[in-house]
C-alpha positions in Angstrom: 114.6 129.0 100.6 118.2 128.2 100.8 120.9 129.8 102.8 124.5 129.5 102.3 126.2 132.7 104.6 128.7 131.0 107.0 127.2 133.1 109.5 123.6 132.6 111.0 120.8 134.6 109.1 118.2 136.4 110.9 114.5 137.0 110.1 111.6 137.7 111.3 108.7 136.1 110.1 105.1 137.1 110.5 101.7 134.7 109.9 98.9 136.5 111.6 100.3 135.9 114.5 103.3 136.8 117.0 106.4 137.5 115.6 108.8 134.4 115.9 113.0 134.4 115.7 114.6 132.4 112.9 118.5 131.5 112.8 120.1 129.1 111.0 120.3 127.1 114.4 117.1 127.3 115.5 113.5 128.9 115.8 112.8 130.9 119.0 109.1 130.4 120.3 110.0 132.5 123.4 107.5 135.7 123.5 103.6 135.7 122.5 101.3 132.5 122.3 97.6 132.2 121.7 96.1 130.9 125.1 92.1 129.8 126.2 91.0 128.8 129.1 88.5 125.5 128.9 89.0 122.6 126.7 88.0 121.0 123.1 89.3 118.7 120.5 89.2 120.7 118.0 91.9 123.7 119.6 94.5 121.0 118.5 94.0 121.4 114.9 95.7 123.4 112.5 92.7 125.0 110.4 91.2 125.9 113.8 90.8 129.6 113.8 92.4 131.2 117.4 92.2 135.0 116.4 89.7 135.5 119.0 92.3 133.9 121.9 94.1 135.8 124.2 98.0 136.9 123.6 100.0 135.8 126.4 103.3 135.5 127.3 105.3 131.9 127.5 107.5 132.0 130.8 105.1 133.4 133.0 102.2 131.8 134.5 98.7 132.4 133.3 97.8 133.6 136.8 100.5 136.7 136.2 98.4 137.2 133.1 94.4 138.0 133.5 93.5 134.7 134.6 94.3 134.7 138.3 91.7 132.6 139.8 92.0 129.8 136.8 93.3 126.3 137.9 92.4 123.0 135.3 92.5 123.3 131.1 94.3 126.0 129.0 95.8 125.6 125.8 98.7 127.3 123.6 99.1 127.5 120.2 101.7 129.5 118.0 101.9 129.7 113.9 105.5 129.4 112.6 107.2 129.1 109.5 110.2 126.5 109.4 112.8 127.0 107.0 113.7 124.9 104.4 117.6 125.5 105.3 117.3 123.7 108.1 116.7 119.9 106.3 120.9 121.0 105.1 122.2 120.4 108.8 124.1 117.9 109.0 122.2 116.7 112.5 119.0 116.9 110.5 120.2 114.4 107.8 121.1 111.7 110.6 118.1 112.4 112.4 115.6 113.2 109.5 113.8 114.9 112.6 113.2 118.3 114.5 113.6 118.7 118.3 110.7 121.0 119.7 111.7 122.3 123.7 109.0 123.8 125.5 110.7 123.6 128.8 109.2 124.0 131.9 105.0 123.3 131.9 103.3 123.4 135.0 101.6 121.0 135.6 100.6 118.5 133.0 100.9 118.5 128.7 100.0 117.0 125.7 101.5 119.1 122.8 100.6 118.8 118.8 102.1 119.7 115.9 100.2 120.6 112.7 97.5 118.3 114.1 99.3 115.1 114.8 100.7 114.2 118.9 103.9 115.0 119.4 104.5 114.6 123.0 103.3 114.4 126.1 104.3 114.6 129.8 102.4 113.7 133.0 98.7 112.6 133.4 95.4 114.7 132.8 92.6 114.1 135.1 91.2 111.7 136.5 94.2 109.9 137.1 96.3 113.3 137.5 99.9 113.2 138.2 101.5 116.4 138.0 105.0 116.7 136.0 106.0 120.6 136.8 109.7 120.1 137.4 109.5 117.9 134.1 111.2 119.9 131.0 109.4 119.0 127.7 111.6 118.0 124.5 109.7 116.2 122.1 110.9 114.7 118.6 108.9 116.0 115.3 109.8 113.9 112.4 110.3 115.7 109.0 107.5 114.4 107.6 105.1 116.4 109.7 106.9 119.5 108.8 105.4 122.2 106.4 108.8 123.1 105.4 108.5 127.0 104.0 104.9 127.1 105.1 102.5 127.9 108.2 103.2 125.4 110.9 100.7 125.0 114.4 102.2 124.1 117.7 99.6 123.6 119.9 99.7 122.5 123.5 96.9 121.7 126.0 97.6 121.9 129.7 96.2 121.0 132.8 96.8 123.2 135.7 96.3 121.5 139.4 96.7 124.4 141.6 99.0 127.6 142.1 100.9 128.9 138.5 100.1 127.3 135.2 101.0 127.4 131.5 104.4 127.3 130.0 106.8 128.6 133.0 110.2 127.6 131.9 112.9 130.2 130.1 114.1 128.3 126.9 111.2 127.3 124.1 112.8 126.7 120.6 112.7 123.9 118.0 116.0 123.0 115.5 117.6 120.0 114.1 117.5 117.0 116.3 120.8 115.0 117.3 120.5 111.2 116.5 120.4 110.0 120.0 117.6 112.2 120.4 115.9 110.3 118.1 117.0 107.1 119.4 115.3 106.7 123.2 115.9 103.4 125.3 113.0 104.0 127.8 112.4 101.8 131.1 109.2 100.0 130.3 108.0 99.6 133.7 104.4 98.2 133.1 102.6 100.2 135.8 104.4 98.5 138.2 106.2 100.1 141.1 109.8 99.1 140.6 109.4 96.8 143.7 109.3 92.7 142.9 108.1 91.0 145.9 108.2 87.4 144.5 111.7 85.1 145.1 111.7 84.7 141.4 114.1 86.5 138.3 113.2 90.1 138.3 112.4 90.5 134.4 113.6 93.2 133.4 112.1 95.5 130.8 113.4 98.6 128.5 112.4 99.9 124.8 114.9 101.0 122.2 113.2 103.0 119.3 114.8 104.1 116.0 113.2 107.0 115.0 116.1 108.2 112.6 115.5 107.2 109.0 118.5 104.7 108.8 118.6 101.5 110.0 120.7 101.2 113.4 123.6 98.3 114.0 125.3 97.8 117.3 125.5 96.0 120.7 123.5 96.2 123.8 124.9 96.0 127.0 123.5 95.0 130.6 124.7 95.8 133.7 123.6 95.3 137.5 125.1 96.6 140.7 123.9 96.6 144.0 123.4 99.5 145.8 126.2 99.5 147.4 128.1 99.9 143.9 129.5 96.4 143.8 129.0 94.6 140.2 126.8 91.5 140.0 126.3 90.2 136.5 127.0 92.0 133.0 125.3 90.8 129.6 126.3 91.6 126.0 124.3 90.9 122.7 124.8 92.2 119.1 121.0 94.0 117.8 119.9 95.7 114.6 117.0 98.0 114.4 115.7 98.9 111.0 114.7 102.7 110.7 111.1 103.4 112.2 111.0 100.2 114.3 110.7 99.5 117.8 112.3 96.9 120.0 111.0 95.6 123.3 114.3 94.0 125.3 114.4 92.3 128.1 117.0 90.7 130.6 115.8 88.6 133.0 118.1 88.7 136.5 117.7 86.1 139.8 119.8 88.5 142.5 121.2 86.6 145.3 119.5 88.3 148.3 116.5 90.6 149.2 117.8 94.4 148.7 117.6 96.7 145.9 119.8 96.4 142.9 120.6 99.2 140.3 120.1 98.1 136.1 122.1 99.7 133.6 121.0 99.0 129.9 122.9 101.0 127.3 123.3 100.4 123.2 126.4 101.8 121.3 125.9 101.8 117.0 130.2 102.8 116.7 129.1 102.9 113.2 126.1 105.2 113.6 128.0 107.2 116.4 125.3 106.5 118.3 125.2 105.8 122.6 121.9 105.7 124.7 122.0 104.2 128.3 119.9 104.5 131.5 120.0 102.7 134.4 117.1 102.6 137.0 117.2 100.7 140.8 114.6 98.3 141.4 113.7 96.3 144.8 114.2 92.4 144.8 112.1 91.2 147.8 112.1 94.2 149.5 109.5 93.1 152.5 112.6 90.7 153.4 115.1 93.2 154.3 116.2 92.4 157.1 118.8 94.7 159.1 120.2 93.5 162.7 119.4 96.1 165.0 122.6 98.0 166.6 121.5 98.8 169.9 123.9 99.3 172.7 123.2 97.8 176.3 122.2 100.9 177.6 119.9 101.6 174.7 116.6 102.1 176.8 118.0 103.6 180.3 119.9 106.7 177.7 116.4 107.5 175.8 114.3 106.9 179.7 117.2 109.1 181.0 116.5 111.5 178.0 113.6 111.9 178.7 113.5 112.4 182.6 115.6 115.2 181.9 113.6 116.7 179.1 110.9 116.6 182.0 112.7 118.9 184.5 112.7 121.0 182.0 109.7 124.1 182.8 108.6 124.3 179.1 107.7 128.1 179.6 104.8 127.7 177.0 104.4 131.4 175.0 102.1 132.0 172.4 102.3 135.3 170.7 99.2 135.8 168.2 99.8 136.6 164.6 96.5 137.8 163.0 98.4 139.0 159.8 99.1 135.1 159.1 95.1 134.3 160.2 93.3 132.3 157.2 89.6 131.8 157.2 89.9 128.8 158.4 92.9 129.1 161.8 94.1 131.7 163.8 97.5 131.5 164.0 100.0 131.9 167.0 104.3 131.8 167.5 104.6 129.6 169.7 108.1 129.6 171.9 108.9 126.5 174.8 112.0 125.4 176.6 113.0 121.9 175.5 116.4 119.7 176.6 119.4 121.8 177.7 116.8 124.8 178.6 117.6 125.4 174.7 114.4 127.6 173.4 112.4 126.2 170.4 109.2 127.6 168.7 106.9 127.2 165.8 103.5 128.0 164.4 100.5 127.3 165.7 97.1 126.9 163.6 94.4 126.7 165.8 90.7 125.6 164.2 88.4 128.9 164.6 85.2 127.0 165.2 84.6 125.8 168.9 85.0 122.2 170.4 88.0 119.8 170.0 90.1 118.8 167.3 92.6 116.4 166.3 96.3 118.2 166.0 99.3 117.5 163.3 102.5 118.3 164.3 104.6 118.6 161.3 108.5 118.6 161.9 111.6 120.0 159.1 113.8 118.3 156.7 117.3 118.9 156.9 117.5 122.4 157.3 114.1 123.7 156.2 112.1 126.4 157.7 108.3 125.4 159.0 105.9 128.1 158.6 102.0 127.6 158.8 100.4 125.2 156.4 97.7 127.4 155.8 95.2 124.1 155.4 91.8 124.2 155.5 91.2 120.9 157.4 89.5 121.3 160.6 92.1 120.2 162.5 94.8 122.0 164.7 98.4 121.8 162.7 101.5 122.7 164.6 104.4 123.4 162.6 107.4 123.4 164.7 111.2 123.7 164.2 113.9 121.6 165.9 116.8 123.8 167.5 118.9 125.3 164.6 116.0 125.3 161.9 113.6 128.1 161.1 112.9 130.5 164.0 114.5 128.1 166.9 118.0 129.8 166.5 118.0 131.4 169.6 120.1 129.1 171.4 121.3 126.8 168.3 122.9 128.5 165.1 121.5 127.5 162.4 124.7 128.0 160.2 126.8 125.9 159.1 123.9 123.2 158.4 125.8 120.9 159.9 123.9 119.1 162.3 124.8 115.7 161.7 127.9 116.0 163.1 127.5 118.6 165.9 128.4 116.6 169.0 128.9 113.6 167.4 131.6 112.4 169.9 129.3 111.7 172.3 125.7 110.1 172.4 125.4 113.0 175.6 124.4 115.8 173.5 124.9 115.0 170.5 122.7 116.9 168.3 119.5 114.5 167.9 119.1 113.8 171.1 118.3 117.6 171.7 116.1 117.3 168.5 114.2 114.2 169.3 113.6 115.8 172.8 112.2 118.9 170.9 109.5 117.1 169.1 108.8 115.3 172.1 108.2 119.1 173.9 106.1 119.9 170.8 104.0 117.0 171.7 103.6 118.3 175.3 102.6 121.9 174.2 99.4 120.0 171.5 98.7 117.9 174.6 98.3 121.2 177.0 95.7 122.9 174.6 91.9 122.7 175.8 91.2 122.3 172.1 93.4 119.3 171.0 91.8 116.3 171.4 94.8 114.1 173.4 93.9 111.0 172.0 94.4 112.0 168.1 97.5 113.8 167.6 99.6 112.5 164.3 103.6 113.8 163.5 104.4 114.1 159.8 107.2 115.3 157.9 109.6 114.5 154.7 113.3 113.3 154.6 114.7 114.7 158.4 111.3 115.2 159.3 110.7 111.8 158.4 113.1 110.5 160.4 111.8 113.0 163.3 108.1 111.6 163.0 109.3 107.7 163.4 111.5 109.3 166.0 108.2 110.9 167.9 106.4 107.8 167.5 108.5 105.6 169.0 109.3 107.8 171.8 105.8 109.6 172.6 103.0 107.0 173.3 100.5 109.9 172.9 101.2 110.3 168.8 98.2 108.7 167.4 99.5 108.0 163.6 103.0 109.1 161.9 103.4 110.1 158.6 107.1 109.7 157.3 108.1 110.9 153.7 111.2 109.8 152.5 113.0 109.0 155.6 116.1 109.9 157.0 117.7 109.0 160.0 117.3 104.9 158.5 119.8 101.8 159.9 123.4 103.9 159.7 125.3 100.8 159.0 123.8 100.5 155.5 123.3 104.3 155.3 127.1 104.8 154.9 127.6 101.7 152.3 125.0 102.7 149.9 125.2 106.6 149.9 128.5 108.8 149.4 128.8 111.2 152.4 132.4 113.0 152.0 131.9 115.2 155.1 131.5 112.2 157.2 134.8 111.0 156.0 136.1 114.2 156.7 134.6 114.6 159.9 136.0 111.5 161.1 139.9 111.9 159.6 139.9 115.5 161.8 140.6 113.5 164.6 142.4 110.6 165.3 140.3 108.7 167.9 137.6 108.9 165.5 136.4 105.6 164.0 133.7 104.9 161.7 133.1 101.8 164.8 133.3 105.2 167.3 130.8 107.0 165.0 127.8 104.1 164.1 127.8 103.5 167.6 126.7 107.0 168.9 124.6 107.1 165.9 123.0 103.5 167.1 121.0 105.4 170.0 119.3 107.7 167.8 119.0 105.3 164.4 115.3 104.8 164.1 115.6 101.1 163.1 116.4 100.4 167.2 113.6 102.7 167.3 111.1 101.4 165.2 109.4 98.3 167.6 108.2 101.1 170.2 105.6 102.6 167.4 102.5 101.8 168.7 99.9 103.5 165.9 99.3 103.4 162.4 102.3 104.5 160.2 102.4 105.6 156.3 105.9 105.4 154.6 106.7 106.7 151.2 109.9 106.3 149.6 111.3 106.9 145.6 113.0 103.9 144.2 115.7 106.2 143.1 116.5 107.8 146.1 120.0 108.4 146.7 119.9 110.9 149.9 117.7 108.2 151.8 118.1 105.1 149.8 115.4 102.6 150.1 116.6 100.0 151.2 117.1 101.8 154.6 113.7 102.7 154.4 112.8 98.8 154.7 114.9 97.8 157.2 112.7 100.4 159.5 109.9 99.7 157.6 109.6 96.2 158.5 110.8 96.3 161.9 107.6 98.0 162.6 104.9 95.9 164.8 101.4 97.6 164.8 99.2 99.0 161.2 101.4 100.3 158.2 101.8 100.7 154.9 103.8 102.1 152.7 103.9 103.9 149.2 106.8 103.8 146.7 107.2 105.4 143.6 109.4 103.8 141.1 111.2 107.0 139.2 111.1 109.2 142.3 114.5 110.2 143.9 114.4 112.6 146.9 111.1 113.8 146.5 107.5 112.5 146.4 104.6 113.6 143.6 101.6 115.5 144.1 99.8 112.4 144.1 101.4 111.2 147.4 100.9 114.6 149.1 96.9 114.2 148.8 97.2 110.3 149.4 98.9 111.0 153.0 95.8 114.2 153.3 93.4 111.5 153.1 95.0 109.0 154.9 95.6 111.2 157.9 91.8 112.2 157.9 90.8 108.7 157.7 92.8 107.9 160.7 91.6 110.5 162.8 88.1 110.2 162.1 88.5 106.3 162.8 87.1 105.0 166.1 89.4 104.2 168.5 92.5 103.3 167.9 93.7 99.3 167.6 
């Protein structure tokens, strides 16, 4: 059926199954889906019959919909008709393909149309890696389509925990734009975008055709380091017949250890075509090597810190909160006096069977609010906030979240010397519990709160192991040079005895790279290659400045965050170490 109204044409079209939204434009799959728990095969198919399955909704969570208790399979499917209009659109000529959107899908997909893979996005068990925050667009060529007939979308899922199913707000399929049908994809191998040897870094991408014309233009390399400053370029002509594939390559020698940021981009003028993508990767990275920037009275202004953080009565209170009890913890507010007589508190989970237990202290990011953890693990967790986070806002606004700064004039009270000194008083309160075992008491946290747990270690002999996600608080001299920080600037025009030499030396005493050779336990690092917040290359300079057991974790397409998959690798790696005997 043709249509040839200047204006869009609504219908609504009916196949034994929910009602779907056509317009010229593009098909609406928003509303009803067939859903099933469990897992087969044969649920991908189009003659499958699904009248038995449940209706649900797409954009809410199974959970919200009779199947509360149900983490693992599920799968989707939805009948629709696809116009024959839509092979008139202009985009659809160039592209000879649809696009299908299915948004948001928590946590893991694999989606078909009438029978044949279209897509997929994250990994099913048993190597799970969850994509949630991923948003699903998939190209279906033409040739798949039953244009004027019954179409199947079908869609198999893989919940890990919490909501599942299709979550997100937009789910429509229309006309696909040529460069949607054109991807130049980092082909990474498995690796994780680190190359230790001295060696070229060779590097590898994928330019795909999937239009049905054949594609002439020029590909174009470029590399930076990450400090923005351009170290080679690379040009070369290319011609990709339609339906083909082309593995590329450029092969790089960079002139130092550090991380360096690849740009690979191809431009058809002719085709009106552009894709690019450019990806960091680490070049030696176990050979960064950062001078440390500590001030001759580096050690007497942390030992003098601390003296004073002891004068301190710490004023322990610990007010019980049954409402928050699990089955596993009873759970207390917890208040102290740390540096300054400035009052701090947090939550305390303490084990409910008898005996001893190791104790986590977990510590914020940048502004976040700690609240129990809620684990099972037999073990006692403290969740504490630093002055100006969560419920410690007694004495130290919270607002504006501008902590960085806050005394910043002077390395006498600035404001991470208070916050160090806080953890340090968290410590003390684990260590004066009958039930904590002293000689197993670990500090974890991500971004700030991985900068606080190196912080702790280095500081507090009696932290067993440290845990630090995507670290902040990482050698300030190349902090500044390879991350854009406006309010700094600011900060530092507002007066005019303010230097960036004035600034990065008050920062020195609390920069955890002068820190880092007083850790005295097992540390676990994790970092994302792409990380602009905390770039990694920070990360390493701390890294390998640290003496006693480590390792460290990165993940190659990761910017300030870390997957699901690192959250139970550091689980397991924390139980491990507390269970170990002894420590080395």
């Amino acid at each position: 059926m043709h249509s040839r109204h200047p204006l869009p044409v609504i219908m609504i079209l009916f196949l034994g199954g929910p009602l779907v939204a056509v317009s010229a434009q593009t098909i609406d799959l928003a509303g009803a889906w067939r859903f099933q728990p469990g897992d087969h095969p044969t649920w991908s198919q189009p003659q499958f019959d699904d009248s038995q399955w449940t209706t649900i909704t797409a954009g809410k969570p199974w959970e919200e919909q009779g199947y509360a208790d149900h983490d693992g399979f599920g799968w989707y499917r939805k009948r629709i008709t696809i116009p024959a209009r839509l092979r008139e659109q202009s985009r659809y000529r160039l592209s000879g393909s649809l696009w299908l959107s299915l948004d948001r899908i928590d946590d893991v997909d694999s989606t078909w149309i009438n029978g044949r893979r279209v897509g997929g996005t994250g990994s099913f068990p048993p190597d799970y890696v969850s994509a949630r925050r991923a948003r699903r667009s998939y190209p279906v060529p033409g040739n798949l389509i039953r244009w004027g007939q019954a179409n199947v979308i079908a869609v198999r899922v893989y919940d890990g925990q919490n909501a599942g199913g299709l979550i997100g707000r937009r789910f429509q399929i229309r006309a696909a734009t040529l460069r949607e049908v054109v991807p130049l994809e980092w082909d990474l191998r498995g690796g994780n975008g680190l190359f230790t040897d001295p060696g070229p870094i060779v590097f590898r991408a994928r330019l795909r055709n999937g239009s049905p014309h054949p594609l002439t233009g020029r590909l174009h390399w470029t590399v930076q380091n990450d400090e923005g400053k351009s170290v080679a370029t690379r040009s070369q002509s290319l011609t990709l017949p339609a339906g083909a594939a082309q593995p590329i390559e450029h092969a790089f020698q960079p002139p130092a250890p550090g991380f360096y940021k690849i740009g690979c981009a191809f431009h058809s003028p002719e085709n009106k075509v552009k894709v690019a993508f450019s990806k960091f990767v680490g070049h030696q990275p176990q050979a960064i090597v950062a001078p440390l920037t500590r001030e001759p009275d580096f050690d007497a202004f942390w030992k003098q810190t601390l003296e004073s953080l002891a004068e301190v009565k710490p004023e322990f209170t610990s007010e019980r909160r049954s409402d928050l009890d699990t089955d596993h913890h009873e759970v207390y507010e917890v208040s102290m006096r740390s540096l300054g007589n400035v009052r701090v508190r947090g939550w305390y989970e303490k084990p409910k069977k008898t005996g001893t237990f190791p104790a986590l202290l977990r510590v914020p990011g940048y502004g976040q609010n700690m609240r129990p953890s809620g684990g099972p693990a037999p073990i006692a967790v403290f969740s504490f906030n630093v002055r100006g986070h969560g419920n410690s806002q007694d004495d130290v606004p919270g607002k504006p979240a501008n902590y960085w700064v806050r005394g910043l004039d002077d390395k006498r009270g600035y404001y991470y010397q208070g916050a160090y000194a806080d953890c340090v008083r968290a410590v003390d309160f684990l260590a004066s519990r009958p039930e904590v075992d002293p000689n197993h008491i670990g500090v974890t946290g991500g971004s700030q709160g991985g900068g606080l747990s190196l912080a702790t270690a280095a500081l507090d002999k009696r932290i067993s192991l440290c845990a630090a996600d995507i670290p902040f608080l990482c050698d300030w001299v190349k902090y500044f040079k390879a991350s854009d920080w406006p309010e700094m600037d600011k900060w530092i025009a507002e007066k005019p005895e303010r230097t960036w030499k004035s600034t990065l030396r008050t920062l020195s005493y609390f920069d955890t790279l002068n820190l880092a050779d007083r850790i005295r336990c097992p540390v676990l690092v994790s970092l994302g290659v792409q990380d602009g917040v905390c770039p990694p290359s920070t990360v390493f300079a701390v890294y390998n400045r640290l003496e006693h057991r480590k390792q460290l974790r990165a993940y190659p397409n990761a910017a300030h965050s870390i997957p699901a998959t690192h959250r139970a690798l550091r689980t397991d790696w924390i139980a491990r170490e507390f269970t170990a005997p002894g420590r080395d």
